[in-house]
C-alpha positions in Angstrom: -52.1 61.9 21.1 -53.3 58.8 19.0 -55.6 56.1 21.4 -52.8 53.3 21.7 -55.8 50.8 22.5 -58.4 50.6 20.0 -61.9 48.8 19.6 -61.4 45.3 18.5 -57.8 45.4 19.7 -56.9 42.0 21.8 -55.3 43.1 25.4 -54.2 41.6 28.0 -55.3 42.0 31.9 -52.0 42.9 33.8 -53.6 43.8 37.2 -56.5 43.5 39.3 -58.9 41.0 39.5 -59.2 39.5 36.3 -55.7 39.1 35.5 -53.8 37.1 33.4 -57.2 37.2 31.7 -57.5 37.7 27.3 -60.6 39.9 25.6 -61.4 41.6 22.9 -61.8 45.8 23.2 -66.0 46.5 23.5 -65.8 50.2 24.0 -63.2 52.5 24.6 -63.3 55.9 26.9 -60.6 58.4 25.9 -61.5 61.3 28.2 -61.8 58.8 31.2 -59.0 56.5 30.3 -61.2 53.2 30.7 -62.6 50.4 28.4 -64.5 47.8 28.4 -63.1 44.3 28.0 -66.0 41.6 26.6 -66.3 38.5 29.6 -64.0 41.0 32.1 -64.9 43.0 35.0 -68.2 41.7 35.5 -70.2 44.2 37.5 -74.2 43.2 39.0 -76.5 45.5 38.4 -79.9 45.6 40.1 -82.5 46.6 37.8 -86.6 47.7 38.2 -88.5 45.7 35.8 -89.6 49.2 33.5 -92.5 49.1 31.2 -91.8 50.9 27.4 -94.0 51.0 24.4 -92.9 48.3 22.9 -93.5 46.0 26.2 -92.4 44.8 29.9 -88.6 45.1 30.1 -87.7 42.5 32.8 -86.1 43.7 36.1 -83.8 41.4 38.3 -79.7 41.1 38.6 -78.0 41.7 35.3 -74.1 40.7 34.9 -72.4 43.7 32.4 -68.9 44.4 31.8 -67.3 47.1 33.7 -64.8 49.4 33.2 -61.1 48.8 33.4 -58.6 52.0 33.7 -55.7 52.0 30.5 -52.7 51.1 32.6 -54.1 48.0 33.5 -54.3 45.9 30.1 -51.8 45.4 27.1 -51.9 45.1 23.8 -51.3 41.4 23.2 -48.9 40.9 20.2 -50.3 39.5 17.2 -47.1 37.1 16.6 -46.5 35.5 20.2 -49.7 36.4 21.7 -47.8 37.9 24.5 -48.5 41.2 26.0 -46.5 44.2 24.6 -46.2 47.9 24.3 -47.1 50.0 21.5 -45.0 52.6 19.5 -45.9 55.0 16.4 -44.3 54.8 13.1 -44.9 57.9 10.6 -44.9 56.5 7.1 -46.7 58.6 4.1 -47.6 61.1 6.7 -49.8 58.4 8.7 -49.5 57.2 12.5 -49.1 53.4 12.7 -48.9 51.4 15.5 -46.2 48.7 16.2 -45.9 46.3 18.5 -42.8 47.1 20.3 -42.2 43.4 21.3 -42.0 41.9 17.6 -41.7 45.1 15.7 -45.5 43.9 14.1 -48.3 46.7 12.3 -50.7 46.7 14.2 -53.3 48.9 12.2 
């Protein structure tokens, strides 16, 4: 099964807190069926200050994305900017992906 979402891929929010809400694709998490949306799903994390060799790593609150499960984003289409879903078109033997919405290539 070919990842329908992507690194670099624009989506969508559909659900959850962040709604509504654009970003670009950070990192993506086949087996667990997350990614990670850049300026989404902002998670605190309380960190020790650690000390490496190359010097004092400073400790305090530190704002990271977090992960958000596949269902809840869409592929925004490249034409209208508006979400849509994906399909596969064989051509030469390759998978592409289409926008369903405005028929667009996405790869």
């Amino acid at each position: 099964m070919p990842a329908r979402i992507r690194r670099d891929d624009e989506v969508i929010v559909i659900s959850g807190k962040d709604r509504g809400k654009k970003g670009k694709v950070l990192r993506v998490e086949p087996k667990k069926e997350r990614l990670y949306v850049e300026g989404l799903n902002i998670v605190k994390r309380h960190q020790r200050p650690t000390q490496t060799a190359a010097g004092q790593q400073a400790g305090g609150v530190i704002e990271r994305e977090g992960p958000i499960h596949v269902s809840n984003v869409m592929l925004v289409d490249p034409k209208d900017g508006k979400p849509t879903r994906v399909g596969i078109e064989i051509e030469d033997g390759k998978r592409l992906r289409v926008a369903k919405r405005s028929g667009a290539r996405l790869d």
